[in-house]
RODO-615187 format. One record per residue (C-alpha): residue in one letter; x, y, z. Coordinates in steps of 0.02 Angstrom, whole numbers, plus 50000, padded with zeros to 5 digits. Example, Ala and Ser with C-alpha at 12.3 -4.5 7.8 and 13.67 -1.06 7.14 Angstrom:
 res  east north    up
   A 50615 49775 50390
   S 50684 49947 50357
This chain:
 res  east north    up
   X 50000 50000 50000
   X 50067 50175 49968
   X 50029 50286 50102
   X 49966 50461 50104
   X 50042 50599 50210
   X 49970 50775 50216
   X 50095 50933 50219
   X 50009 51070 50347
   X 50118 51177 50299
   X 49994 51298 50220
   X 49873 51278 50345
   X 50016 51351 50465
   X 50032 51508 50334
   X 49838 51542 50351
   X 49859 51535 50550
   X 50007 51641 50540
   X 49955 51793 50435
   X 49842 51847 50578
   X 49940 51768 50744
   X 49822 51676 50854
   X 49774 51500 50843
   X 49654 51494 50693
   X 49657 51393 50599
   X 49707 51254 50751
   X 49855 51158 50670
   X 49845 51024 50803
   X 49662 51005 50759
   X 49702 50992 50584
   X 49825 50876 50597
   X 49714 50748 50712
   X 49573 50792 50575
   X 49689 50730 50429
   X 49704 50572 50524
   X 49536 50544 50567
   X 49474 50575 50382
   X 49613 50418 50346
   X 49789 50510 50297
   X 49930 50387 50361
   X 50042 50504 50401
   X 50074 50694 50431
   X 50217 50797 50348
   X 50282 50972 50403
   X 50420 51079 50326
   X 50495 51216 50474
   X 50608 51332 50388
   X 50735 51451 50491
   X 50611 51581 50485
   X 50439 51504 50541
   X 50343 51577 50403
   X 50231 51444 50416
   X 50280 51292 50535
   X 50382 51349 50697
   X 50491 51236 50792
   X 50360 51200 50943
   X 50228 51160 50805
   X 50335 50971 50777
   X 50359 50967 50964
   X 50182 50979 50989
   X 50150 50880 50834
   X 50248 50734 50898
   X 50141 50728 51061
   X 49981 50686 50965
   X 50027 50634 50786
   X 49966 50436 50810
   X 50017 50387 50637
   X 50173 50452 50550
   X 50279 50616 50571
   X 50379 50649 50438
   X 50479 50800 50451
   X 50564 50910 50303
   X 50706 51014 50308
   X 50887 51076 50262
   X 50996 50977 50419
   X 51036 51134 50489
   X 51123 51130 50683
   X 50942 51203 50735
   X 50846 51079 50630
   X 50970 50928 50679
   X 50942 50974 50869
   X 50764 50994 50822
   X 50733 50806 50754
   X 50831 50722 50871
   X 50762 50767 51034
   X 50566 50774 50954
   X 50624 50582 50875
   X 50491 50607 50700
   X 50458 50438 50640
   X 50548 50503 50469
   X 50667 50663 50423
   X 50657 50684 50221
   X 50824 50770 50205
   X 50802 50938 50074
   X 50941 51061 50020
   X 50845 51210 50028
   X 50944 51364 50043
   X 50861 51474 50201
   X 50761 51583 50088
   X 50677 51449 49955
   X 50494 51478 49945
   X 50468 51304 49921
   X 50590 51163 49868
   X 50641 51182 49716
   X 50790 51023 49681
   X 50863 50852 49752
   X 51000 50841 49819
   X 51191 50826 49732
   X 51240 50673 49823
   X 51406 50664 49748
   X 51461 50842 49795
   X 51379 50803 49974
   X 51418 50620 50009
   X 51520 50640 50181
   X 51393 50771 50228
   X 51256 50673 50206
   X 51314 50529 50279
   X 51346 50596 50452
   X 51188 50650 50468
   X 51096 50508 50419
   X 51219 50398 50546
   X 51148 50532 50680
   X 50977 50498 50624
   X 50962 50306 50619
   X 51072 50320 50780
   X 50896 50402 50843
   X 50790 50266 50790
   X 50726 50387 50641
   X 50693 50334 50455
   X 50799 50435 50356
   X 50737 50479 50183
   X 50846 50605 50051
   X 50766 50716 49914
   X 50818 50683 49749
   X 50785 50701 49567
   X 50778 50556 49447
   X 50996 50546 49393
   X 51040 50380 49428
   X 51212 50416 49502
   X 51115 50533 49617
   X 51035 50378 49684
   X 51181 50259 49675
   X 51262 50381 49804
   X 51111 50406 49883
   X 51115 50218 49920
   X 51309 50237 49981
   X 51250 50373 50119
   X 51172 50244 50214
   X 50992 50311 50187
   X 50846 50185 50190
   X 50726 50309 50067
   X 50735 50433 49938
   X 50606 50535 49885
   X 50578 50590 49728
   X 50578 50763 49660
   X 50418 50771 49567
   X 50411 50952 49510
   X 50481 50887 49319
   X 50328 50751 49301
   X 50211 50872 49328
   X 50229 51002 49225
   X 50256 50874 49077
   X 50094 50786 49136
   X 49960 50893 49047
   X 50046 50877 48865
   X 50165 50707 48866
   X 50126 50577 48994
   X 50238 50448 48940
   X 50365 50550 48925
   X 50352 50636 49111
   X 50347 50472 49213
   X 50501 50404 49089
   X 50652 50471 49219
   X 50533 50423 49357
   X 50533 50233 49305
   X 50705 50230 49238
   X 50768 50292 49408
   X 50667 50145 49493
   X 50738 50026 49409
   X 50887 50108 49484
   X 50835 50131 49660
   X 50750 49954 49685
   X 50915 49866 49628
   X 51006 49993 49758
   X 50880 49933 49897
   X 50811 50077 49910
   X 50635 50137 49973
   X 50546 50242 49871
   X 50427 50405 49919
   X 50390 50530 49812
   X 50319 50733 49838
   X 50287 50898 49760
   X 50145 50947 49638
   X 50074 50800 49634
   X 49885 50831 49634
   X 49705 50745 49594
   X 49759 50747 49405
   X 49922 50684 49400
   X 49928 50571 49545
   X 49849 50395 49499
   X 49951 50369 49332
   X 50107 50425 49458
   X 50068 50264 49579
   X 50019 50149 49437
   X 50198 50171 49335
   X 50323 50197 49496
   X 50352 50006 49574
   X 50355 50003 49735
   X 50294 50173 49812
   X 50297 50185 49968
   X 50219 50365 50003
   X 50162 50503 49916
   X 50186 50691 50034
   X 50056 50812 49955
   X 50016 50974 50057
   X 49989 51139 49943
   X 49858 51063 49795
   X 49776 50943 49934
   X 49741 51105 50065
   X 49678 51199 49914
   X 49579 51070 49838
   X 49496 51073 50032
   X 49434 51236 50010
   X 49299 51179 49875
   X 49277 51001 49929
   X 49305 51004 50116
   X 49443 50925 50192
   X 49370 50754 50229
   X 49302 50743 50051
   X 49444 50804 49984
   X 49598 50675 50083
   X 49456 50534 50009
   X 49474 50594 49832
   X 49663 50589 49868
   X 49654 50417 49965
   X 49560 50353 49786
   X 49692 50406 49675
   X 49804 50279 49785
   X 49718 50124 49713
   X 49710 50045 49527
   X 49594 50131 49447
C-alpha cells in the first residue's frame, strides 16, 4: 500500500498571517488522520513563516500515525529532530530563503555530509529519507550514504503531465529501476495533485508514500477537507 501523508504547511501560513490560533494546526493535523491520511508531513524553515519549531514538538505529542519532518539539516533543525524523534526526516537542500523546494540533492558533491547525518539519524531510531531528482548516480550515492529512502523530486513530472505523459513518468521509472536494485525505498512529493497522481502510483514500482500538502489544502477549500483526503486516498488504488 502506498501511504498518504498530508503537508500542513499551508494551513500554518493561514494561522500565521493573523497570529492567534486559527486555523488550530493540532486540530488539523488529528482531522487529517481521522478522515484516513497515514501520516502527517511538516516543513519548518529558519524563519517560521509557516511551521515553527514548537509546532513538531507539539506535533509529535499527538501525531498517532506518521511524522515525517522536512528540512535543510541545519544545527537548529538537527537538534530539532533528534530530541522530538519524528518517525521520518526527508532530508532537502533548501537554501534558508527557498519559497518552496525547488531540487534534490547533489549526492556526489555532498556524500560525507550526508552521511553523518543520516548515521545521527538512524542512531535516533529515525527513518531517514533524502530528496532527489531522477539521475541515477544521484541515487547510487544516495544508496552509499546509508539512507533507507529517497524521495523523489516530482516538480519535472508534473509540469510534463498535461501535454506528454509517457514521457514525464520516463526518468521516474528509469530511476526505479535504479533505486530498487540499490535497495532503496521509494517516496515521492511535490505537485502532485488529483490529476496527476493515479498514473504517478500505477507506473512507479514500489511506492511507498506520496507527501502532498499545497494542491491537497487547496483542493479542501471547494471540497472540504474530509472529502477532499478521500478523493486523494482514491487516486492511491488501481483505477
Amino acid at each position: 500500500m502506498t501511504k498518504l501523508s498530508v503537508n500542513i504547511n499551508k494551513v500554518a501560513t493561514i494561522r500565521n498571517a493573523r497570529g492567534g490560533n486559527i486555523p488550530d494546526l493540532i486540530q488539523v493535523a488529528l482531522d487529517c488522520e481521522r478522515f484516513g491520511a497515514h501520516g502527517i508531513t511538516v516543513h519548518p524553515r529558519p524563519d517560521e513563516r509557516h511551521i515553527r519549531y514548537n509546532d513538531v514538538r507539539e506535533l509529535r505529542k499527538v501525531v498517532k500515525t506518521e511524522l515525517n519532518v522536512e528540512g535543510y539539516p541545519s544545527k537548529e533543525f538537527m537538534d530539532l529532530v533528534l530530541s522530538v524523534k519524528p518517525d521520518q526526516v526527508t532530508l532537502v537542500p533548501d537554501a534558508p530563503d527557498a519559497i518552496t523546494s525547488n531540487a534534490g540533492w547533489d549526492t556526489v558533491k555532498n556524500a560525507g555530509f550526508l552521511k553523518e547525518i543520516i548515521t545521527d539519524l538512524k542512531k535516533a531510531g529515525i527513518r531517514p529519507s533524502i530528496f532527489i531528482d531522477t539521475n541515477p548516480v544521484n541515487i547510487f550515492h544516495a544508496m552509499q550514504t546509508g539512507t533507507q529512502r529517497i524521495e523523489y523530486y516530482t516538480e519535472p513530472y508534473a509540469l510534463l503531465f498535461s501535454t506528454n505523459q509517457e514521457a514525464a513518468i520516463l526518468p521516474f521509472t528509469e530511476a526505479t529501476k535504479v533505486a530498487l536494485q540499490c535497495g532503496l525505498e521509494l517516496n515521492a512529493g511535490h505537485d502532485l495533485n488529483l490529476q496527476n497522481l493515479n498514473f504517478f502510483f500505477r507506473r512507479i514500482a514500489g511506492l511507498k508514500e506520496v507527501s502532498i500538502g499545497h494542491a491537497l489544502i487547496s483542493d479542501a477549500l471547494y471540497f472540504g477537507l474530509e472529502n477532499t483526503i478521500q478523493m486523494y486516498l482514491s487516486k492511491l488504488m488501481i483505477q
